[in-house]
N, CA, C and O atoms as a CHARMM CRD file, in Angstrom:
* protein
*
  272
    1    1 UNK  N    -15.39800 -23.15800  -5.42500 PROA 1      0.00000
    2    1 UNK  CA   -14.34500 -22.28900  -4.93300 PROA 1      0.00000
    3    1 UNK  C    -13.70900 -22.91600  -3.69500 PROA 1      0.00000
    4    1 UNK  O    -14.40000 -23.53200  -2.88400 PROA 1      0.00000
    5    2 UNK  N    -12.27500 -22.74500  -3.53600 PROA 2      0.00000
    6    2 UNK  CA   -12.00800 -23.43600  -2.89700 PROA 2      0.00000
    7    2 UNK  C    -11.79400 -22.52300  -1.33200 PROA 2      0.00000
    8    2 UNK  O    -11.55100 -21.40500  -1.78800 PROA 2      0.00000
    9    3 UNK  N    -11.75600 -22.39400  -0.05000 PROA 3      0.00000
   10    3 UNK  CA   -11.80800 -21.91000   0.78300 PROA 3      0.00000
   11    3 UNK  C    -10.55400 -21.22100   1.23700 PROA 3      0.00000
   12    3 UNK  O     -9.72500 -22.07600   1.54800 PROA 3      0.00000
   13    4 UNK  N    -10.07600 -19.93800   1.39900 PROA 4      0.00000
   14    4 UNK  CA    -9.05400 -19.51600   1.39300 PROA 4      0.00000
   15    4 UNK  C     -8.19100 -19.80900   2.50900 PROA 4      0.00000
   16    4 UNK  O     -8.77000 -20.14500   3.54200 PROA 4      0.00000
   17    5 UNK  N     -6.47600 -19.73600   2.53500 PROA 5      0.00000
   18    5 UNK  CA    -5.61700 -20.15300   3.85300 PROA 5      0.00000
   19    5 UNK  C     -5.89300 -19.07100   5.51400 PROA 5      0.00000
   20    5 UNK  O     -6.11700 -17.88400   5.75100 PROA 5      0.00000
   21    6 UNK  N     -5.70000 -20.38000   6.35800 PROA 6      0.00000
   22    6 UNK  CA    -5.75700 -19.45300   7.26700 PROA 6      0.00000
   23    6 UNK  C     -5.17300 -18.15700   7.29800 PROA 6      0.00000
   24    6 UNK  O     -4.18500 -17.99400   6.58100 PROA 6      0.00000
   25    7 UNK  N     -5.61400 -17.12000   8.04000 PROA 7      0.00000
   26    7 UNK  CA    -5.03300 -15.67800   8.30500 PROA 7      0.00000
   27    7 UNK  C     -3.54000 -16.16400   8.50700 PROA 7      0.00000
   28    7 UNK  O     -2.61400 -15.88800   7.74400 PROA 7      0.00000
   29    8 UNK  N     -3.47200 -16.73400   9.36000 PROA 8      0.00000
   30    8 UNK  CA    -2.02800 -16.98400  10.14900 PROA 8      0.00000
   31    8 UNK  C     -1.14800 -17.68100   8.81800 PROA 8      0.00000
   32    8 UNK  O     -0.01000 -17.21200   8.77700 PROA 8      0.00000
   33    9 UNK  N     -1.40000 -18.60600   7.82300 PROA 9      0.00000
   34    9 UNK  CA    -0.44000 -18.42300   6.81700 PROA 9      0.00000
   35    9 UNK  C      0.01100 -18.08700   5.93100 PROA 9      0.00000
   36    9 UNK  O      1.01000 -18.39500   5.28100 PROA 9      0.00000
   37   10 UNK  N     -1.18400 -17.00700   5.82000 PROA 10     0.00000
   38   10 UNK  CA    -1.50500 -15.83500   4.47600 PROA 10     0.00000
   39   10 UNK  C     -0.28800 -14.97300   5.33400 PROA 10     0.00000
   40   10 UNK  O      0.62400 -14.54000   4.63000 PROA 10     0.00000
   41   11 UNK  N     -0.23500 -14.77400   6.39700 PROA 11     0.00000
   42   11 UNK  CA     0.39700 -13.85000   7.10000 PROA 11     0.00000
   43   11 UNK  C      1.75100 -13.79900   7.16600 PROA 11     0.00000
   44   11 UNK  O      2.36700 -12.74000   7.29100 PROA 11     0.00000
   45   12 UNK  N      2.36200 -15.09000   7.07400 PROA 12     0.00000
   46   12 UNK  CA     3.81600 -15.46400   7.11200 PROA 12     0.00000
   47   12 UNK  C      4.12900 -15.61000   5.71900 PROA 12     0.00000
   48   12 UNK  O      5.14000 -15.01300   5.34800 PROA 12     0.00000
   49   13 UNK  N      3.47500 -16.28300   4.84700 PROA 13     0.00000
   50   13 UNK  CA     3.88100 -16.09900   3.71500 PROA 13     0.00000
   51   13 UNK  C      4.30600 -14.57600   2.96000 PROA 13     0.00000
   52   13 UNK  O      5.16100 -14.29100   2.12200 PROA 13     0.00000
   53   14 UNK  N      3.24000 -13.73900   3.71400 PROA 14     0.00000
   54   14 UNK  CA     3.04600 -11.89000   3.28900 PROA 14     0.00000
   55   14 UNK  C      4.54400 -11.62100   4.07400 PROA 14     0.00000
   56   14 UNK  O      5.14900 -10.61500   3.70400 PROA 14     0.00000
   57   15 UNK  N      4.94500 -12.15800   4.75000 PROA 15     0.00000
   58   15 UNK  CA     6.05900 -11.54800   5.89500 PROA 15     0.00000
   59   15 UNK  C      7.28500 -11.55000   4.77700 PROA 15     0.00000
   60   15 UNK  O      7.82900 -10.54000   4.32900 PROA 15     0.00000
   61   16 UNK  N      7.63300 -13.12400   4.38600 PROA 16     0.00000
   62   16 UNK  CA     8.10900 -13.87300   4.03700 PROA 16     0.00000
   63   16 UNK  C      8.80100 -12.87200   2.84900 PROA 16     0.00000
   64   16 UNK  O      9.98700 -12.54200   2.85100 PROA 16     0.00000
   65   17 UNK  N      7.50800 -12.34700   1.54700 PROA 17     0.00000
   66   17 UNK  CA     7.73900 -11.85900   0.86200 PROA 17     0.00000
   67   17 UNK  C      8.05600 -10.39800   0.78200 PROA 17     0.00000
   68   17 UNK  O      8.65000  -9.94300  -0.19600 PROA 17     0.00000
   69   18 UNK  N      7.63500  -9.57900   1.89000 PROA 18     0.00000
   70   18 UNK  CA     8.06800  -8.56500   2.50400 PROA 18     0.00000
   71   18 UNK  C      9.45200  -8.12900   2.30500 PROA 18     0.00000
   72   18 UNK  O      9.83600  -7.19000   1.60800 PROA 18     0.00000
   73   19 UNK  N     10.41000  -9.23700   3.27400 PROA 19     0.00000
   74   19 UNK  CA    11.83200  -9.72200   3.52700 PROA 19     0.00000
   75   19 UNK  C     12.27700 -10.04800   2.07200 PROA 19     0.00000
   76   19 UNK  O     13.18300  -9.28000   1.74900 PROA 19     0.00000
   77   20 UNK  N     12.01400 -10.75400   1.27300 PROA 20     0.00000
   78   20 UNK  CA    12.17700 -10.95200  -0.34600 PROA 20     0.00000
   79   20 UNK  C     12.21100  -9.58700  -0.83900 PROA 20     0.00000
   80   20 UNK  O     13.30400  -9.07500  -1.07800 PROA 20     0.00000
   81   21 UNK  N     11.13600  -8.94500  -1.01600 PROA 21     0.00000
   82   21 UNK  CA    10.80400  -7.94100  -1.60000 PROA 21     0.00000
   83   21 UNK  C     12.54300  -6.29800  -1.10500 PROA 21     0.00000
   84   21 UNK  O     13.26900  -5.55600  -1.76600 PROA 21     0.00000
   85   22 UNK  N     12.33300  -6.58500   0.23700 PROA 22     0.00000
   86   22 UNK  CA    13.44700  -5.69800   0.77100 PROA 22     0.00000
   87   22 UNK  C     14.64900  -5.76700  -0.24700 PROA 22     0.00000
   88   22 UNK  O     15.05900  -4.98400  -1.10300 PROA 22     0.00000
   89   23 UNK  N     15.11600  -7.20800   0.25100 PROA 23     0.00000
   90   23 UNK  CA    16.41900  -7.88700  -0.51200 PROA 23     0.00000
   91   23 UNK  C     16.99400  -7.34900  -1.77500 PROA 23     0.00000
   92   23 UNK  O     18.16800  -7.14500  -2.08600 PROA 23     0.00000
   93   24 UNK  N     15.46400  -7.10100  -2.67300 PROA 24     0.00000
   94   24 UNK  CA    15.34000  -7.81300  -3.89900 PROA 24     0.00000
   95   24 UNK  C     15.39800  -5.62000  -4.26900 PROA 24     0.00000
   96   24 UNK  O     15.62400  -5.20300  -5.40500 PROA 24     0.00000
   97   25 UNK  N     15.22300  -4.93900  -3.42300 PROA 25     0.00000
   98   25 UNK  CA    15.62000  -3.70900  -3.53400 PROA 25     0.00000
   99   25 UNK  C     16.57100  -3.08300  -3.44800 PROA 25     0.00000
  100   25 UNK  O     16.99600  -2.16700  -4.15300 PROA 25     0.00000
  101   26 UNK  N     17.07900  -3.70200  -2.28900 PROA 26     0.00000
  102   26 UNK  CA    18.31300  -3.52000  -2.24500 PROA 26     0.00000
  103   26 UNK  C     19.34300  -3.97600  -3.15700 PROA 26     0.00000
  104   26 UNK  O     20.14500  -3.06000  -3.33700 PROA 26     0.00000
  105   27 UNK  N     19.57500  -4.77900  -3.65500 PROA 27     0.00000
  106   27 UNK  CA    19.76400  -5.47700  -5.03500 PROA 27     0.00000
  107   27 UNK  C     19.84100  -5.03600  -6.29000 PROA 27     0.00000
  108   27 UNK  O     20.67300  -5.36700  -7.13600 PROA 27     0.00000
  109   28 UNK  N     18.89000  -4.22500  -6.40300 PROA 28     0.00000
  110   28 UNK  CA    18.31100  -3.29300  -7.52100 PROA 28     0.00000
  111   28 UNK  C     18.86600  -1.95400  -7.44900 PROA 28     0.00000
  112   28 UNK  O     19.01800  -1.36100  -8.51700 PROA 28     0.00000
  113   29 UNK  N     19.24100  -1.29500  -6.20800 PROA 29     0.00000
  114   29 UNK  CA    19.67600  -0.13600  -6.31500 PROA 29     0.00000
  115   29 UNK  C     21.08000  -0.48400  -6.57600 PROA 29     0.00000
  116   29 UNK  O     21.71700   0.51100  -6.92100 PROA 29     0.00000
  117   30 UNK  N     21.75300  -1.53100  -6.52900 PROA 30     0.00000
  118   30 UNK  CA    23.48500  -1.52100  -6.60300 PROA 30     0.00000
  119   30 UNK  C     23.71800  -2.60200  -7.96300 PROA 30     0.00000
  120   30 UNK  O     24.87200  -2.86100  -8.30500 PROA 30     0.00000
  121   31 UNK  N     22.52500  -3.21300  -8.71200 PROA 31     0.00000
  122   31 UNK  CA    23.06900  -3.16300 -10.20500 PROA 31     0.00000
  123   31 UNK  C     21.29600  -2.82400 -11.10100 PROA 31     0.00000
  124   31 UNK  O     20.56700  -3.58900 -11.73200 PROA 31     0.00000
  125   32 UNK  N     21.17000  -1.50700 -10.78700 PROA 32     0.00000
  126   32 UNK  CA    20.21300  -1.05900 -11.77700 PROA 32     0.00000
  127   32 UNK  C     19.89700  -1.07000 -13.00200 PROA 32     0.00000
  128   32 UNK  O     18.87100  -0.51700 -13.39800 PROA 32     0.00000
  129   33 UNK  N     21.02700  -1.93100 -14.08100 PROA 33     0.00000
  130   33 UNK  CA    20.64300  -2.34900 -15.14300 PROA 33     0.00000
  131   33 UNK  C     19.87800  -3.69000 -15.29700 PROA 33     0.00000
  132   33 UNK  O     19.04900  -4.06300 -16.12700 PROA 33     0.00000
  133   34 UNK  N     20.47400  -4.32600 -14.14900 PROA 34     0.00000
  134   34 UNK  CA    19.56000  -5.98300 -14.70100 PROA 34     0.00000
  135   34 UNK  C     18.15600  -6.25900 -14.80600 PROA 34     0.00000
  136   34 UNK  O     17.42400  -6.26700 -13.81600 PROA 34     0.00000
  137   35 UNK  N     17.83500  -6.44000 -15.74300 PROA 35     0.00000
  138   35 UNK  CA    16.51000  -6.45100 -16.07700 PROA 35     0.00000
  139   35 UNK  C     15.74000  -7.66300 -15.45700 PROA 35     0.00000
  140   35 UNK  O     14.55200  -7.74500 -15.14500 PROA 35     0.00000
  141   36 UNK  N     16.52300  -8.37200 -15.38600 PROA 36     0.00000
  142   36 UNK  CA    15.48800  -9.91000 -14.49900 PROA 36     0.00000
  143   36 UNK  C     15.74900  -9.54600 -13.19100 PROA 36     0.00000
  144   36 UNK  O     14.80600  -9.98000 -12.52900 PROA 36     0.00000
  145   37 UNK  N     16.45400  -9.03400 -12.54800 PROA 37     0.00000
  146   37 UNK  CA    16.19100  -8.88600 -11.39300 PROA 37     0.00000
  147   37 UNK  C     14.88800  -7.65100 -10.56400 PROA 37     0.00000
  148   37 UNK  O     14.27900  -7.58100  -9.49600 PROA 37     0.00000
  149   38 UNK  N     14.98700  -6.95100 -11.69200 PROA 38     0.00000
  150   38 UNK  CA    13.90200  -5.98100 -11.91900 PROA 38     0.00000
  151   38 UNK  C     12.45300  -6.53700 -12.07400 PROA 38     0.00000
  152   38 UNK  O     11.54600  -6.06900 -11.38500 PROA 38     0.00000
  153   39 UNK  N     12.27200  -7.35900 -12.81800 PROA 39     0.00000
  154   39 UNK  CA    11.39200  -8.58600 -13.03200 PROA 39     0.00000
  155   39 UNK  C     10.76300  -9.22900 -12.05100 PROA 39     0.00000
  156   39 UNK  O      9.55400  -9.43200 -11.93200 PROA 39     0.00000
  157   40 UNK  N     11.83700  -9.60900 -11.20100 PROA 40     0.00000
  158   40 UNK  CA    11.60700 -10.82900 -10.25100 PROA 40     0.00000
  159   40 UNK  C     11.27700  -9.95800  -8.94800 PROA 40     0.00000
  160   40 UNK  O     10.76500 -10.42100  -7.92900 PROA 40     0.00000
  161   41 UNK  N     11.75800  -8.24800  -9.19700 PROA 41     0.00000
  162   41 UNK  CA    10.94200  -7.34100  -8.02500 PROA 41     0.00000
  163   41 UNK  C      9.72200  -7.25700  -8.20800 PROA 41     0.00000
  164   41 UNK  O      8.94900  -7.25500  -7.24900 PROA 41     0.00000
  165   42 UNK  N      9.26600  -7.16400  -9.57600 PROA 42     0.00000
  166   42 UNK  CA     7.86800  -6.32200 -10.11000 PROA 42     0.00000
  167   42 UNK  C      6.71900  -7.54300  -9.59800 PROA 42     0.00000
  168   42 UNK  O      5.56500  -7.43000  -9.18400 PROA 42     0.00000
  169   43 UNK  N      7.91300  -9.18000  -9.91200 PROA 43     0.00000
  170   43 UNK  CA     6.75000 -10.49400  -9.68600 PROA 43     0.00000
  171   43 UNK  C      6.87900 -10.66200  -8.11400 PROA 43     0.00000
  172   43 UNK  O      6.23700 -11.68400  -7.87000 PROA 43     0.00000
  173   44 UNK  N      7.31900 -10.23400  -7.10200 PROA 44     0.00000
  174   44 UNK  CA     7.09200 -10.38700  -5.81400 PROA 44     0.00000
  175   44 UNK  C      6.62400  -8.86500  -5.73000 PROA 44     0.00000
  176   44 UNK  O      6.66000  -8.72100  -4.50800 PROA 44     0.00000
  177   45 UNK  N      6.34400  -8.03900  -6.07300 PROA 45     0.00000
  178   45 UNK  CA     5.13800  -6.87300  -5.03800 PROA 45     0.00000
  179   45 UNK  C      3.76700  -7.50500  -5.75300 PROA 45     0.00000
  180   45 UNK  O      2.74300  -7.32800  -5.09300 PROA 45     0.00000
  181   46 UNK  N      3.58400  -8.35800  -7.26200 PROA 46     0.00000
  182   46 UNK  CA     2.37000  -8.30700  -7.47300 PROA 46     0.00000
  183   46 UNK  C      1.89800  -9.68400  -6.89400 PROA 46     0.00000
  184   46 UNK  O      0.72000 -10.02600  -6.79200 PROA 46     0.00000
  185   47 UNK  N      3.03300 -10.45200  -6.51800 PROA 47     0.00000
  186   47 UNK  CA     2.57800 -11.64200  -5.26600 PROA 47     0.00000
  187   47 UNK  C      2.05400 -10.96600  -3.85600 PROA 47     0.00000
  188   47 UNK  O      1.04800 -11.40200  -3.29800 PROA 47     0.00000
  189   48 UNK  N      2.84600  -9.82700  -3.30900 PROA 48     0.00000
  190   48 UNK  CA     2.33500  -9.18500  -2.17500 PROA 48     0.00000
  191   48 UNK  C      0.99100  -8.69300  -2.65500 PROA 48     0.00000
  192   48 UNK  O      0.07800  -8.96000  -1.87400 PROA 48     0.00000
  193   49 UNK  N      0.68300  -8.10700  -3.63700 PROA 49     0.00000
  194   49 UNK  CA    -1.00000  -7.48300  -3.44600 PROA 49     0.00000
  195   49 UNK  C     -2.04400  -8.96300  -3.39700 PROA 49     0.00000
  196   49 UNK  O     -2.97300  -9.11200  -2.60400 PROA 49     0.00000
  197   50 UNK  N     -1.64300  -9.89400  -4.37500 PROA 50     0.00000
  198   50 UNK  CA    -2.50600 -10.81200  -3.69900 PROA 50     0.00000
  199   50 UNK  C     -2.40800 -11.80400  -3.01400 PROA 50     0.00000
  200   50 UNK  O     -3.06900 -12.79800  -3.31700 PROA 50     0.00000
  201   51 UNK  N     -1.80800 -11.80900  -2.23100 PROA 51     0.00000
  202   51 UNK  CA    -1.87600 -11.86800  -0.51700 PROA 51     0.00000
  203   51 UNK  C     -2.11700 -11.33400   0.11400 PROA 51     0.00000
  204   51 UNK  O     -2.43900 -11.71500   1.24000 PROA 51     0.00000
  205   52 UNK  N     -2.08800  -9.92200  -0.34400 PROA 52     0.00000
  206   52 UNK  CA    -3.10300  -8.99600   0.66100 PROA 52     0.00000
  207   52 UNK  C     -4.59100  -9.14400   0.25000 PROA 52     0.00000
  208   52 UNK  O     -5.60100  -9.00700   0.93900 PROA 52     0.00000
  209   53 UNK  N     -4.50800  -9.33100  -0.52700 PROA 53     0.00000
  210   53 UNK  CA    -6.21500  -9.75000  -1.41400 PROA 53     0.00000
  211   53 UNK  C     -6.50200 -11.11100   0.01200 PROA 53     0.00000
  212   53 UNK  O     -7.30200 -11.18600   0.94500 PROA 53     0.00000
  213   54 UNK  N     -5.66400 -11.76800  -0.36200 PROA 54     0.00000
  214   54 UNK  CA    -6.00400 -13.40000  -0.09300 PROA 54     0.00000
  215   54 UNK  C     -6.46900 -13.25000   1.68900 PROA 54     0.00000
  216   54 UNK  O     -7.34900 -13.79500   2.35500 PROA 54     0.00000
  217   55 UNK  N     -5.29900 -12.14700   2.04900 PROA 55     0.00000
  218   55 UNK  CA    -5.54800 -12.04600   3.80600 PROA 55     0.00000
  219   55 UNK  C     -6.89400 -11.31800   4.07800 PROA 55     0.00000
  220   55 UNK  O     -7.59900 -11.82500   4.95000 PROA 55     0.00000
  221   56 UNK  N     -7.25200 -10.43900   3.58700 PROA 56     0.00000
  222   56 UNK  CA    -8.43800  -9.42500   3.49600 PROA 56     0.00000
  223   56 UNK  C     -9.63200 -10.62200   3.33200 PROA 56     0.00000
  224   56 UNK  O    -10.72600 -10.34200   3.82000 PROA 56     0.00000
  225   57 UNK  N     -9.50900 -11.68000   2.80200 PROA 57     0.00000
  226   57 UNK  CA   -10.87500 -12.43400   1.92600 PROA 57     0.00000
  227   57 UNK  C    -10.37300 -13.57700   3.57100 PROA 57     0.00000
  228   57 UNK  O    -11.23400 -13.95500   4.36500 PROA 57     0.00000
  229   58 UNK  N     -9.62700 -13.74500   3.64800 PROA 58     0.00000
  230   58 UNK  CA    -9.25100 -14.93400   5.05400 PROA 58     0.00000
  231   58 UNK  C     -9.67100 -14.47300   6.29300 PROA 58     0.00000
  232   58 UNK  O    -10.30800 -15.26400   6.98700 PROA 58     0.00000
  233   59 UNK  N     -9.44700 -13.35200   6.71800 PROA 59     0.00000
  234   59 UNK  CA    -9.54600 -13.02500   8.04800 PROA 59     0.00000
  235   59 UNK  C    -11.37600 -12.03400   7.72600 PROA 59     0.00000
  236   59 UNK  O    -11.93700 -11.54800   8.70900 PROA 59     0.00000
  237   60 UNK  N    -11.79100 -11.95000   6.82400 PROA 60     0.00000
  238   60 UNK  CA   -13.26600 -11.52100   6.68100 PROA 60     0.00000
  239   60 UNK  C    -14.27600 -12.93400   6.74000 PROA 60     0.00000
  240   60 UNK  O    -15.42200 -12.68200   7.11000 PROA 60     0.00000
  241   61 UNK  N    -13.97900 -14.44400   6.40700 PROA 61     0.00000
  242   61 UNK  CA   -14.29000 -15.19900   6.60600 PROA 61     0.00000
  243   61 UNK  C    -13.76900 -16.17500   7.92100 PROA 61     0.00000
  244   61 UNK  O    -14.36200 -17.18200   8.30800 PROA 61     0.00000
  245   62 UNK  N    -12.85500 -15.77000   8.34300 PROA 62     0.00000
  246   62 UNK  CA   -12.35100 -16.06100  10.03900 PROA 62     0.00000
  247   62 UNK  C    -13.27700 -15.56100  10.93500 PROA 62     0.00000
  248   62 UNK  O    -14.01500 -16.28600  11.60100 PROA 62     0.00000
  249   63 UNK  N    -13.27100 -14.52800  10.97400 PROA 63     0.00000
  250   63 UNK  CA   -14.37300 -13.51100  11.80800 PROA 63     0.00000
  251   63 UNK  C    -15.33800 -13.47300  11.58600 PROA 63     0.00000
  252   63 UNK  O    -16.13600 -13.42000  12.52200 PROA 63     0.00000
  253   64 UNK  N    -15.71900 -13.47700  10.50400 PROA 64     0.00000
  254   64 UNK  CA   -17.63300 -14.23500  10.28900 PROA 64     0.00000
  255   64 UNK  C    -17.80500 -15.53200  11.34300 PROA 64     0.00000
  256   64 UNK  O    -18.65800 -15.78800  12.19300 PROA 64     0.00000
  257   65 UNK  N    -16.57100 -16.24400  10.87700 PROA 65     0.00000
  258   65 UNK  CA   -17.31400 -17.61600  11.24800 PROA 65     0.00000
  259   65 UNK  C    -16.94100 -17.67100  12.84200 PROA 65     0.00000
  260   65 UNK  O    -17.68000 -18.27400  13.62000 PROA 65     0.00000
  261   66 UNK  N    -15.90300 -17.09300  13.22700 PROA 66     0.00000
  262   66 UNK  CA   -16.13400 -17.13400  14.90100 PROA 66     0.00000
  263   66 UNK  C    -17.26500 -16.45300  15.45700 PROA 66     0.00000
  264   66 UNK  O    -17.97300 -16.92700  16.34600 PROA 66     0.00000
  265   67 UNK  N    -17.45800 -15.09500  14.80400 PROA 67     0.00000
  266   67 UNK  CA   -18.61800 -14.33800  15.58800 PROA 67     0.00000
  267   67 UNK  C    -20.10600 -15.31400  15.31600 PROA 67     0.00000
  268   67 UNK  O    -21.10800 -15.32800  16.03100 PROA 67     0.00000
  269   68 UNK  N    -19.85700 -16.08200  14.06400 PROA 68     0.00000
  270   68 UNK  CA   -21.55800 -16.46900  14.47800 PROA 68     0.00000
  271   68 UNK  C    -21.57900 -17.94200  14.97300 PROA 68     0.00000
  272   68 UNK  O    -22.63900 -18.46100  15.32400 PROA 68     0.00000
């Protein structure tokens, strides 16, 4: 297994897609038929959950390893 990214770029990347994710709503409410753009919302929130996965598993092995 390979060792997960620091907190700090799990973090910007999560930001990153955040700002995507906004866009990509706003977008969606002013042509609500397009289906790939609908798509390409559904594939950036299920990139945000794992990055939240990825930050949760990063900063639980950050803090292990400073505290001991």
């Amino acid at each position: 297994m390979t060792e997960p990214r620091h907190p700090d770029v799990v973090a910007k990347e999560l930001n990153d897609v955040n700002q995507l994710l906004q866009q990509h709503a706003e977008m969606v409410e002013k042509h609500p038929t397009d289906s790939l753009l609908r798509l390409s919302y559904e594939q950036f929130e299920y990139r945000k959950r794992q990055l939240l996965k990825e930050l949760h598993l990063s900063l639980s092995i950050y803090f292990i390893g400073q505290v001991a």
